[in-house]
C-alpha positions as CSV (number, residue, x, y, z in Angstrom):
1,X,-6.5,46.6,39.8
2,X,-5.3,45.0,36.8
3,X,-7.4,44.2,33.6
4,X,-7.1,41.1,32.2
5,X,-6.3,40.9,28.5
6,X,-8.4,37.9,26.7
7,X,-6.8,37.1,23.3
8,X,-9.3,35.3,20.4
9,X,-8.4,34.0,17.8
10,X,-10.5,34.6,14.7
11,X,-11.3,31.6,12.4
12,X,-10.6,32.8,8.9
13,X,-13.6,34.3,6.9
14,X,-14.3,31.5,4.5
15,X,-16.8,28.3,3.7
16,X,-17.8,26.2,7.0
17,X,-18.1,22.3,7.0
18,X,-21.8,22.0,4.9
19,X,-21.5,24.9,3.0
20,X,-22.1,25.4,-0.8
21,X,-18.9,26.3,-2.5
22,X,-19.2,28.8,-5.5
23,X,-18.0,28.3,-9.0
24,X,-15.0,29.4,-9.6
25,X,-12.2,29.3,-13.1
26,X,-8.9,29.6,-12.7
27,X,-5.8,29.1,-15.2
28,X,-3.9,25.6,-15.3
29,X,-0.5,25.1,-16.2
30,X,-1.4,23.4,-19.4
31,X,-3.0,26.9,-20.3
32,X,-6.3,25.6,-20.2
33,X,-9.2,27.6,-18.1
34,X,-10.9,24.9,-15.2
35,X,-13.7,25.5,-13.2
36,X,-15.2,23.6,-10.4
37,X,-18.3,22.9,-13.1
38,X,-15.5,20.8,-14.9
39,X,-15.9,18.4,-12.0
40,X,-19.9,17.7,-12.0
41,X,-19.7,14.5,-13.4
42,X,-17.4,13.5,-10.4
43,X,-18.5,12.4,-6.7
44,X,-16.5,15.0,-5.2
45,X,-13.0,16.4,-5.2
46,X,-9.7,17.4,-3.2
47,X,-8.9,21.0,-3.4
48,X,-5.6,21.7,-2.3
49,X,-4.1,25.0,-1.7
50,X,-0.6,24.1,-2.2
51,X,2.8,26.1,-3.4
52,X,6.1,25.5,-5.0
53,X,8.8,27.0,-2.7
54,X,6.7,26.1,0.8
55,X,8.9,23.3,2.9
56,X,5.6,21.6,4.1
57,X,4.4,21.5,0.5
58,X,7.2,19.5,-1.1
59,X,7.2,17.2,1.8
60,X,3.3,16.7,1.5
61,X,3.7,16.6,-2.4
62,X,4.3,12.8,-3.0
63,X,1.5,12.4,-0.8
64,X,-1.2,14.4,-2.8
65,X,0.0,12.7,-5.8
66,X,-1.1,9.1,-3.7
67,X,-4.8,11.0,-3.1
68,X,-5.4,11.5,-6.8
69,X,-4.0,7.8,-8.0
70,X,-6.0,6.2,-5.6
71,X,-8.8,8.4,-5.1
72,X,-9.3,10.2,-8.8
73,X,-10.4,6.5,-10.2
74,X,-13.1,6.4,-7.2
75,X,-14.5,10.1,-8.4
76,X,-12.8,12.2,-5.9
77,X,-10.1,13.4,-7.9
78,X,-7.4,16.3,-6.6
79,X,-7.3,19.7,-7.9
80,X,-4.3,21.7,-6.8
81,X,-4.4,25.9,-6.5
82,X,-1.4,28.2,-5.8
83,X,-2.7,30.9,-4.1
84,X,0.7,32.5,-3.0
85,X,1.6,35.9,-4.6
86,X,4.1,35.1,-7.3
87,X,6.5,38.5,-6.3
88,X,7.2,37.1,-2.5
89,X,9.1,34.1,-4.4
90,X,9.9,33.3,-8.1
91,X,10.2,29.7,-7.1
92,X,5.6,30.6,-6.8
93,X,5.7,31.6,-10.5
94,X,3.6,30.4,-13.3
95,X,6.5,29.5,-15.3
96,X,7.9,27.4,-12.1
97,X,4.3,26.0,-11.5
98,X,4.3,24.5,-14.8
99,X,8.1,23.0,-14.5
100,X,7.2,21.5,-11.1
101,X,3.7,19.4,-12.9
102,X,5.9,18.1,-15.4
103,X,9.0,17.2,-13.5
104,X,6.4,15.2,-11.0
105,X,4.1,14.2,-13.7
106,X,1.2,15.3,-11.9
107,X,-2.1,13.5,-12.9
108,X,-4.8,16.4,-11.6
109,X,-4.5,20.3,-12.3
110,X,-2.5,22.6,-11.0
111,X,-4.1,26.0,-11.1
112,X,-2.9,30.2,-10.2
113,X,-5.4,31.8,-8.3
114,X,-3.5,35.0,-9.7
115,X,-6.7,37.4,-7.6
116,X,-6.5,35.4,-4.4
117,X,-10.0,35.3,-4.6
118,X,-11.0,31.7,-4.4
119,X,-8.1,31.1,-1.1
120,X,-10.2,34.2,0.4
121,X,-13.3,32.5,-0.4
122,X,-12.4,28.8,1.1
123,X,-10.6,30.7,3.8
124,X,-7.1,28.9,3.3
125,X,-4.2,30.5,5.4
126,X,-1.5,27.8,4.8
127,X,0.3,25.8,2.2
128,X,-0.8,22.9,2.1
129,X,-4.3,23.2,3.1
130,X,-7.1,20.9,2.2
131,X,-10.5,20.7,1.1
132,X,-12.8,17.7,0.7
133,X,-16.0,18.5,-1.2
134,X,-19.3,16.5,-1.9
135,X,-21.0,16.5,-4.7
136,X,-24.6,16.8,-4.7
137,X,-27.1,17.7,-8.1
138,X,-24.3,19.2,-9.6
139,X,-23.4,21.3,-6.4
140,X,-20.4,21.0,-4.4
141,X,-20.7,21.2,-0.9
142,X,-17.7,21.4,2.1
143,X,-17.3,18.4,4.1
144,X,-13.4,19.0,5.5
145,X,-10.7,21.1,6.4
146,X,-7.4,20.7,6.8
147,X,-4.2,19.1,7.0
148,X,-3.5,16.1,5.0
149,X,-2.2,13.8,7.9
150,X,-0.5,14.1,11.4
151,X,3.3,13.8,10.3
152,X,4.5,16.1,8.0
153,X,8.0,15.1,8.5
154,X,8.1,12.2,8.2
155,X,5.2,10.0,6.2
156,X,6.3,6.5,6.8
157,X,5.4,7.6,10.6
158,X,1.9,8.7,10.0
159,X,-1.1,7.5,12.2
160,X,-4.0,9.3,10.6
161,X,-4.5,9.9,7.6
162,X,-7.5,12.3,7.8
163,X,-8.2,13.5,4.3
164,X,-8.0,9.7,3.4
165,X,-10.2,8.8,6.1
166,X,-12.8,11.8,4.9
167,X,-12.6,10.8,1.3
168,X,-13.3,6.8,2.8
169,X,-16.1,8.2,4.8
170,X,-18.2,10.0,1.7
171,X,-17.0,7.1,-0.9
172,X,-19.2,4.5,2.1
173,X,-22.0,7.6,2.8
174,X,-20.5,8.1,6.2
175,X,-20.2,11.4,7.9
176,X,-16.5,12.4,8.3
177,X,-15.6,11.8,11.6
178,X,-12.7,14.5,12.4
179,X,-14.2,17.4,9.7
180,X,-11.7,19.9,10.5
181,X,-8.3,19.4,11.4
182,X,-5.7,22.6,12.1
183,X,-3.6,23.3,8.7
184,X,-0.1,22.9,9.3
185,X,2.5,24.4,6.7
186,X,3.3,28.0,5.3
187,X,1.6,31.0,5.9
188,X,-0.1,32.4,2.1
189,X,1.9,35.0,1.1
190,X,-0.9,37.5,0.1
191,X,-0.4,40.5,-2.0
């Protein structure tokens, strides 16, 4: 007789939809030092993990510039982390990371998380990878995971947008409606 071999997978260790998420400060590209307590004074904000050299990230790029411009003047501004470990690819770099801000003239931060430490802490696995949080008395709390939208070829083809449609949903007091969505990009290269 035969055994039969089940295969799990293991969600990530990391925040789950509701939970608190910790303070944290991380290194812009500007030099400065931002934390997640730079952003009390905001509804909520758009972390997302993102990279230089990762395919999927470039193509999602002009779209995570649109989430800031509309959604920054609303109070849910976007906050950008590179999470990747600089070594695996030079294009990762600081130095690279602060061309690539200035080249697209990006309106939000764009932060190393040289430890890994905060992408083991959300649980991110994949560039780009998004988080929506809430805030709440000066705490942030996790309301979605995910992708951006459902086309990351091609974003004149998109037909849900779901970190719009999260960002909508908060902005009217609505519960999100699809919370977590599977990341699709590159795998983190961890150290």
């Amino acid at each position: 007789m035969l055994a039969a071999t089940v295969v799990v997978y293991a969600q990530p260790k990391g925040y789950n939809i509701g939970d608190a998420v910790g303070d944290f400060r991380l290194k812009n590209v500007d030099g400065r030092t931002i934390s997640l307590a730079d952003y009390r004074s905001q509804k909520g904000l758009i972390v997302v993990f993102t990279s230089n050299h990762c395919p999927f990230a470039k193509a999602y790029e002009d779209r995570v510039i649109g989430l800031d411009r509309k959604f920054a003047p609303q109070g849910y501004p976007v906050l950008a982390i590179m999470p990747n470990d600089p070594a695996a690819y030079e294009e990762d770099s600081f130095d690279k990371m602060k061309a690539r801000a200035q080249e697209k003239d990006y309106g939000f931060a764009y932060v190393i998380d040289e430890t890994q430490n905060i992408a083991r802490a959300f649980g991110a696995i994949r560039t780009p990878q998004v988080y929506v949080l809430n805030q709440k008395d000066g705490q942030f709390f996790l309301e979605y995971i995910g992708t951006i939208d459902d086309n990351p070829q091609d974003s004149a083809s998109v037909h849900r947008r779901y970190v719009d449609e999260a960002v909508g949903s908060l902005l009217t007091g609505k519960p999100v409606q699809s919370p977590i969505t599977k990341p699709i990009g590159c795998a983190i290269n961890w150290k």
